[in-house]
C-alpha positions in Angstrom: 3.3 32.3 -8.6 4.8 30.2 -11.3 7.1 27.2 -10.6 10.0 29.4 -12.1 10.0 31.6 -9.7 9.6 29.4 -6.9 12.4 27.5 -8.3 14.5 30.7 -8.5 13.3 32.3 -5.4 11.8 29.5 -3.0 8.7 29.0 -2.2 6.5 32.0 -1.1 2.8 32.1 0.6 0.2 32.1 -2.0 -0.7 35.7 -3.6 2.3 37.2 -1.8 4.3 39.7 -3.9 7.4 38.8 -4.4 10.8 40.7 -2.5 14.0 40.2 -3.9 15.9 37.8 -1.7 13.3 36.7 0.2 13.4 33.1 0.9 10.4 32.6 3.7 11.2 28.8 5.4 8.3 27.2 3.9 8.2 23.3 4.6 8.8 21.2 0.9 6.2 18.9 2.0 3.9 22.5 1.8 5.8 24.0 -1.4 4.8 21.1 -3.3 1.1 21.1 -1.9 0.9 25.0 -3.2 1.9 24.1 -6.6 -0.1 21.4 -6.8 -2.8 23.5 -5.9 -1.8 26.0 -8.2 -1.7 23.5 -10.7 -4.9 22.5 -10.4 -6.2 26.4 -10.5 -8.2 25.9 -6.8 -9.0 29.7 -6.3 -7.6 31.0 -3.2 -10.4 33.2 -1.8 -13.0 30.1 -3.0 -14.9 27.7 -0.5 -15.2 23.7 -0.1 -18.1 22.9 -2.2 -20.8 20.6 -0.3 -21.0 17.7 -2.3 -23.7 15.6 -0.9 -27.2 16.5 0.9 -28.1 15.0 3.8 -30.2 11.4 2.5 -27.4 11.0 -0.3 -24.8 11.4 2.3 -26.6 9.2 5.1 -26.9 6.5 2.1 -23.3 6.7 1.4 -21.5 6.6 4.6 -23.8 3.6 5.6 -22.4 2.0 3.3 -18.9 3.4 3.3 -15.9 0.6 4.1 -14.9 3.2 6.9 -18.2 2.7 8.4 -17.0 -0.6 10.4 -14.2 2.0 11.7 -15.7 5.0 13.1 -16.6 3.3 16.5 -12.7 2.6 17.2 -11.7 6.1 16.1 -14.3 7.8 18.4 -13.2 6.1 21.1 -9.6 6.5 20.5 -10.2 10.5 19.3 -13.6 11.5 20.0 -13.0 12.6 23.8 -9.4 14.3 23.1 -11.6 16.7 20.2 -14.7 17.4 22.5 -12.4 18.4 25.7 -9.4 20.4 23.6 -12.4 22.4 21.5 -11.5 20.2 18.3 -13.0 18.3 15.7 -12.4 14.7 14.5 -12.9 14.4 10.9 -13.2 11.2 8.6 -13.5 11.7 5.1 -13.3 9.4 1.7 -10.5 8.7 -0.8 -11.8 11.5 -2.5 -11.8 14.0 0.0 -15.4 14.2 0.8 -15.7 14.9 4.5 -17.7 11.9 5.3 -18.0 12.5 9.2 -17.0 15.7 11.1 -17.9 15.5 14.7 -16.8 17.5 18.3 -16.9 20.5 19.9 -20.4 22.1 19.6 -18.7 25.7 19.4 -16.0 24.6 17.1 -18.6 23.3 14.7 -20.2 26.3 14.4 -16.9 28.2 13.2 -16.3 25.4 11.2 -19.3 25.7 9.1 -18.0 29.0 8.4 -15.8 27.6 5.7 -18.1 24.1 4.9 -15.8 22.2 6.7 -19.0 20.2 7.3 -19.8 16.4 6.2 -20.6 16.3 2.5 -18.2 19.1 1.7 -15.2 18.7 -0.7 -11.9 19.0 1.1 -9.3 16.9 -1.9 -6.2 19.1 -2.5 -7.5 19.3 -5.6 -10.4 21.4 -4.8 -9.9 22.7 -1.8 -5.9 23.4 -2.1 -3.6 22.8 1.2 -5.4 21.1 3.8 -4.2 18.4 6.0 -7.2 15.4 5.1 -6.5 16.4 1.2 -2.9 16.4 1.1 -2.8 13.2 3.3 -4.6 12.0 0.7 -2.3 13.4 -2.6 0.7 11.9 -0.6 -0.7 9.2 0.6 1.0 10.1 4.2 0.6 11.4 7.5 0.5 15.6 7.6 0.3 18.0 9.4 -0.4 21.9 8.4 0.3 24.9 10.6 -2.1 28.0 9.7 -0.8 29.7 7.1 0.3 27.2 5.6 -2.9 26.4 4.3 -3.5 27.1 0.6 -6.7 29.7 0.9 -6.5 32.6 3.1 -10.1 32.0 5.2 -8.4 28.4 6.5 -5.2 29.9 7.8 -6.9 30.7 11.3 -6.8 26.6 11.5 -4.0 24.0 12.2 -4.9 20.1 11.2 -2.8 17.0 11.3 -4.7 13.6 9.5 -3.3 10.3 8.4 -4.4 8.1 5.0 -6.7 5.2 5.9 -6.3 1.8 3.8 -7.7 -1.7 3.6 -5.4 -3.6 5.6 -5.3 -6.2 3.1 -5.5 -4.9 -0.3 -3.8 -1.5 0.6 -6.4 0.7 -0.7 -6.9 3.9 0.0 -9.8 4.2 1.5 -10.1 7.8 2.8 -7.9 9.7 6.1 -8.7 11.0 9.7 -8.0 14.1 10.5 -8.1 16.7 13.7 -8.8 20.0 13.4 -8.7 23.1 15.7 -6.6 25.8 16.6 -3.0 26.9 17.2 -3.3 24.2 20.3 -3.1 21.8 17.6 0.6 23.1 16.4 2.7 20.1 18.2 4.2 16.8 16.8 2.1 14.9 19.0 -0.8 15.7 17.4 0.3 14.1 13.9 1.6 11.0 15.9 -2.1 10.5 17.4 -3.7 10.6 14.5 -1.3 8.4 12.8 -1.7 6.0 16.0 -5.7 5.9 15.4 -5.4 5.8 11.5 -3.0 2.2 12.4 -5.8 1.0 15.0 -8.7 1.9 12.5 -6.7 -0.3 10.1 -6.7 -2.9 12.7 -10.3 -3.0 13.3 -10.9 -3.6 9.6 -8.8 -6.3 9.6 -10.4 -8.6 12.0 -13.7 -7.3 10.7 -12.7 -8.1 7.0 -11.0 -11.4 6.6 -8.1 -12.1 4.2 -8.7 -14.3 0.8 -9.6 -17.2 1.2 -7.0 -20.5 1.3 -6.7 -21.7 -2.3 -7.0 -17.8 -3.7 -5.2 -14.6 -4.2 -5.5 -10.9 -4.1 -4.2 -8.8 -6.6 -4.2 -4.7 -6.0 -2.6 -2.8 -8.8 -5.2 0.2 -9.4 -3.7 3.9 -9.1 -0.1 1.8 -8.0 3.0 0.7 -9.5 4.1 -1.8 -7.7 1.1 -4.2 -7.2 -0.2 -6.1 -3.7 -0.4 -9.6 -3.7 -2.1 -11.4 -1.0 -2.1 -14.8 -1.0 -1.7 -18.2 1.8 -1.4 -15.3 4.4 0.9 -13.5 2.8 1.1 -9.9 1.7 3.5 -9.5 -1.0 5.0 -6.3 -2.7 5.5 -7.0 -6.3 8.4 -5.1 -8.8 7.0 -2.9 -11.0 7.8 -6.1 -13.9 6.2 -8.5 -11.7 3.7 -6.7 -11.0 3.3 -6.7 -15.1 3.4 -10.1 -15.4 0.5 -11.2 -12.5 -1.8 -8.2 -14.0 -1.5 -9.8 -17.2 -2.1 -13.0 -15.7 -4.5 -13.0 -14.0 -6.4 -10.8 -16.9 -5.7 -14.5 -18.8 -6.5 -17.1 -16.8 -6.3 -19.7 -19.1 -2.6 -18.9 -19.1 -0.4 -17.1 -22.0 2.4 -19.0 -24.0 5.6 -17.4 -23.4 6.3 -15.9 -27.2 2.6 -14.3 -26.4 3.5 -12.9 -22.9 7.1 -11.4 -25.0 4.8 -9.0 -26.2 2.6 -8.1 -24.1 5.3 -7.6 -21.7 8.0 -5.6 -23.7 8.2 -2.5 -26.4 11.3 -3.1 -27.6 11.2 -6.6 -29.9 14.9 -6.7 -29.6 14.0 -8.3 -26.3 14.7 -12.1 -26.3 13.0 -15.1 -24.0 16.0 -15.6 -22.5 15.1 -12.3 -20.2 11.6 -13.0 -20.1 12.1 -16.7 -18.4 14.6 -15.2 -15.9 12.0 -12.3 -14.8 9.6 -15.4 -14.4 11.9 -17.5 -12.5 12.6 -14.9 -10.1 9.2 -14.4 -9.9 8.7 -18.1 -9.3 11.0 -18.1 -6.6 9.1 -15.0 -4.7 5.9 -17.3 -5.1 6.6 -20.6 -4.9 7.2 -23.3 -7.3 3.1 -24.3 -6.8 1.7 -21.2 -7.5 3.3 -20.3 -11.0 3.2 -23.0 -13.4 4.0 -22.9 -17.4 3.7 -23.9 -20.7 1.4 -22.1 -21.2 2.7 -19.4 -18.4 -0.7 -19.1 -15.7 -0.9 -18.8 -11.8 -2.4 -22.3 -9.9 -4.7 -20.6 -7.7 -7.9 -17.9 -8.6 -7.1 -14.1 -8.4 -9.6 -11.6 -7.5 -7.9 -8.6 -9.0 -9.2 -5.2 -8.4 -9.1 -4.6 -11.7 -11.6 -7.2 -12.7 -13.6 -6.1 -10.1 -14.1 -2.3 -12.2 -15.3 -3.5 -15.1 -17.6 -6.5 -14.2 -19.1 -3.5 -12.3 -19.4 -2.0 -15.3 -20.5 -4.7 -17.5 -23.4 -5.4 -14.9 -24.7 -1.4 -14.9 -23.5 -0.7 -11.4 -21.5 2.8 -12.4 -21.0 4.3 -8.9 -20.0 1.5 -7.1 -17.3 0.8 -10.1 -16.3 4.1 -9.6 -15.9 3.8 -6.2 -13.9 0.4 -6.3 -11.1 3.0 -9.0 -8.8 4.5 -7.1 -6.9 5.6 -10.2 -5.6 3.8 -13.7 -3.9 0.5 -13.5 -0.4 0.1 -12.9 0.2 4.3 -14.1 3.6 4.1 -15.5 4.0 0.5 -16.9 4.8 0.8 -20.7 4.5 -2.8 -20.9 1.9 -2.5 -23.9 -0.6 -5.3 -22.7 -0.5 -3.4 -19.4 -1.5 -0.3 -21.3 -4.5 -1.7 -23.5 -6.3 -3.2 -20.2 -5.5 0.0 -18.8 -6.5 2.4 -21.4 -9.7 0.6 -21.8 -10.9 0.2 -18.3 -10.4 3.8 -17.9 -12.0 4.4 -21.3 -15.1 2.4 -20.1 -15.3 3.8 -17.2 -15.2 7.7 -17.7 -18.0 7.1 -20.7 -20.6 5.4 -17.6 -20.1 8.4 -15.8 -20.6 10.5 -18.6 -23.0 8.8 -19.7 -25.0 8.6 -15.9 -24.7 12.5 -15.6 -24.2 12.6 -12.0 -22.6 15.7 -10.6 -21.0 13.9 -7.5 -19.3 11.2 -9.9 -18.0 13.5 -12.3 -16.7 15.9 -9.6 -14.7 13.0 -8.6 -13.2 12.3 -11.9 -12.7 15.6 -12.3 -11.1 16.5 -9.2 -8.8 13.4 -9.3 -4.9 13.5 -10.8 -6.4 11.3 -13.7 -9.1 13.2 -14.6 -7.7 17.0 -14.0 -7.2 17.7 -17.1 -10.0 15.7 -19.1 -12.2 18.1 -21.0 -14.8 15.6 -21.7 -15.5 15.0 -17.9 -15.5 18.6 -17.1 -17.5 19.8 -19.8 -20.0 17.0 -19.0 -19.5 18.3 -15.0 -20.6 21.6 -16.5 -23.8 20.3 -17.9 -25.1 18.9 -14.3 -23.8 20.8 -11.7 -25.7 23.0 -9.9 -25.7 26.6 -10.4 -24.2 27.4 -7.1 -21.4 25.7 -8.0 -20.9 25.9 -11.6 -18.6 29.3 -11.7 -15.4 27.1 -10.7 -16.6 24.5 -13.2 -16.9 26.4 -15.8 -13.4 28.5 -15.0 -11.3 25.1 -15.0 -12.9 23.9 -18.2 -12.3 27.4 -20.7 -8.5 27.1 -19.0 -8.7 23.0 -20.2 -10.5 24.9 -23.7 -7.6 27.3 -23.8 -5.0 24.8 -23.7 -6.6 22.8 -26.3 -6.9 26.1 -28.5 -2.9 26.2 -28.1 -2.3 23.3 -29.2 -1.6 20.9 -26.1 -3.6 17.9 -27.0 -3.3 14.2 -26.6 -1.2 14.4 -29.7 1.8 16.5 -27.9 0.8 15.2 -24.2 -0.4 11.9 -22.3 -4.2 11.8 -22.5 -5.7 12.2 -19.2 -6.6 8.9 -17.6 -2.7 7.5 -18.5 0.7 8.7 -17.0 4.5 8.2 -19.1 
């Protein structure tokens, strides 16, 4: 189905033919899942691919950030999945089922379709699905049957909320309950969302904030960066948010004819706007934690940013990877923002490369930055195991194909950037 016919018809299930006038009530929420998915070329007959074996996925979760969690959401969802015939189902930020637990029998017919731990349930890769989409939207969801993307789920109904660190807002992964048509009520999507805001909770008074006399900065894979700092959490404008990434990237401070440029494309652009962005900025701050001459913030950052590539600088590839939950501040123009961007993500997609592991690559690969990166995917190619190389390789000759036509980084943003 192409997106000019669903814009000209409405949205229809997937591989249905099409019958003039037909307009089936398909949620938006779910018509923009399918063409996501369609996007991304996840094969409708296809199955989750299990990602991790049993040590590398004991490893991982061990030391997963929704480890400190799982006690609070089994005791809040584990009885309601065992006694309905449900499952309760944690998985990462990158939609690897991390821990699927519940109903003996239900487990069984779950397996059916890997909708195990270690399988790969992102959007992405697995099309509509309540933990993947909740993940793409970065929202609570809820989806009914057949509105799943792939035929073989559509005898399921799942509901699963995002999971983030309560202080930087991360994403960190989602939980999600799975079963049968039983499931097919609102109040199933308002218990998960009630758990996903208690897990949250836990992690809070489990992970204390920054410490008094520093700051937070979150502005990976978001345009409008966190801030936390003296207790506070603060949601920046997409310019301020350009001004503290830049920064705290220069903590020495930048003289205002330097932060001019870093800050605007257009050279028309005079100080006179640049010291009113800063003195609202000072006045969302405080007077004592943005100083000048040259322009620099009073206190330490730890920015999330920084945290990426001294990662990288010291070796440590997956858990770099693992601390990018996409490119920094997406659709700033601001060209300072875009070097530090365009090199992080430069750096960072030539370690994995470079490490050759078929779980990092996947999760490149898989991810809105790295969907249509030829380099990862042919790379993917090389290391994946044969079971699972036919989807591989099918993605990349489409990627090749494109390339063949003419749609390179020349007519087109490259992958790991967003305009």
């Amino acid at each position: 189905m192409s997106e000019a016919t669903t814009r000209r018809s409405g949205p229809r299930e997937p591989g249905a033919e099409a019958r003039p006038g037909a307009r089936p009530a398909v949620r938006k929420l779910v018509a923009e899942s399918w063409r996501r998915s369609e996007r991304a070329r996840v094969s409708r007959d296809g199955a989750a691919s299990v990602e991790l074996d049993e040590e590398d996925l004991a490893a991982y979760r061990e030391g997963h950030p929704l480890a400190a969690a799982m006690p609070v959401i089994r005791e809040l969802l584990g009885a309601d999945a065992r006694d309905g015939g449900h499952l309760l189902a944690v998985c990462d930020a990158a939609g690897r089922l991390l821990w699927v637990e519940g109903d003996p029998a239900t487990l069984r017919q779950a397996r059916r379709m890997n909708f195990v731990a270690g399988a790969g349930w992102a959007e992405s890769a697995a099309g509509t699905n309540a933990p993947g989409t909740a993940l793409a939207v970065d929202g609570p969801v809820q989806v009914v049957s057949a509105e799943h993307f792939r035929p073989p789920v559509r005898d399921w109904t799942c509901a699963a909320a995002p999971l983030h660190d309560p202080h930087s807002g991360r994403l960190l992964g989602a939980v999600d309950l799975t079963g049968g048509a039983g499931l097919a009520h609102p109040h199933s999507l308002g218990l998960v969302r009630a758990v996903a805001r208690a897990a949250e909770t836990q992690l809070a008074l489990l992970a204390p904030a920054p410490a008094p006399g520093r700051a937070r900065l979150t502005a990976l894979g978001r345009d409008e960066a966190l801030l936390a700092v003296d207790g506070r959490r603060l949601r920046l404008s997409r310019r301020h948010s350009e001004i503290l990434v830049l920064l705290a990237h220069h903590p020495e401070g930048v003289p205002g004819d330097r932060l001019l440029t870093l800050l605007y494309e257009d050279e028309s652009v005079t100080p006179v706007t640049l010291r009113a962005e800063l003195s609202r900025l000072r006045a969302l701050l405080g007077p004592e934690l943005l100083r000048s001459r040259p322009y620099r913030l009073a206190v330490p950052v730890d920015a999330d940013f920084t945290v990426v590539d001294r990662r990288l600088a010291a070796g440590a590839v997956a858990s770099a990877a693992g601390e990018y939950p996409g490119p920094l501040l997406p659709d700033s123009a601001a060209p300072g923002v875009v070097r530090l961007r365009e090199r992080l993500a430069d750096r960072l997609r030539a370690a994995l490369v470079a490490r050759a592991d078929p779980r990092l690559l996947a999760d490149w690969a898989h991810s809105p930055w790295g969907e249509e990166d030829p380099e990862v995917w042919r790379a993917l190619c090389a290391t994946v195991p044969a079971a699972q190389l036919a989807p591989v390789r099918a993605r990349l000759d489409a990627l090749e194909a494109e390339l063949a036509r003419g749609a390179t980084g020349l007519q087109r943003p490259l992958p790991h950037t967003r305009r």
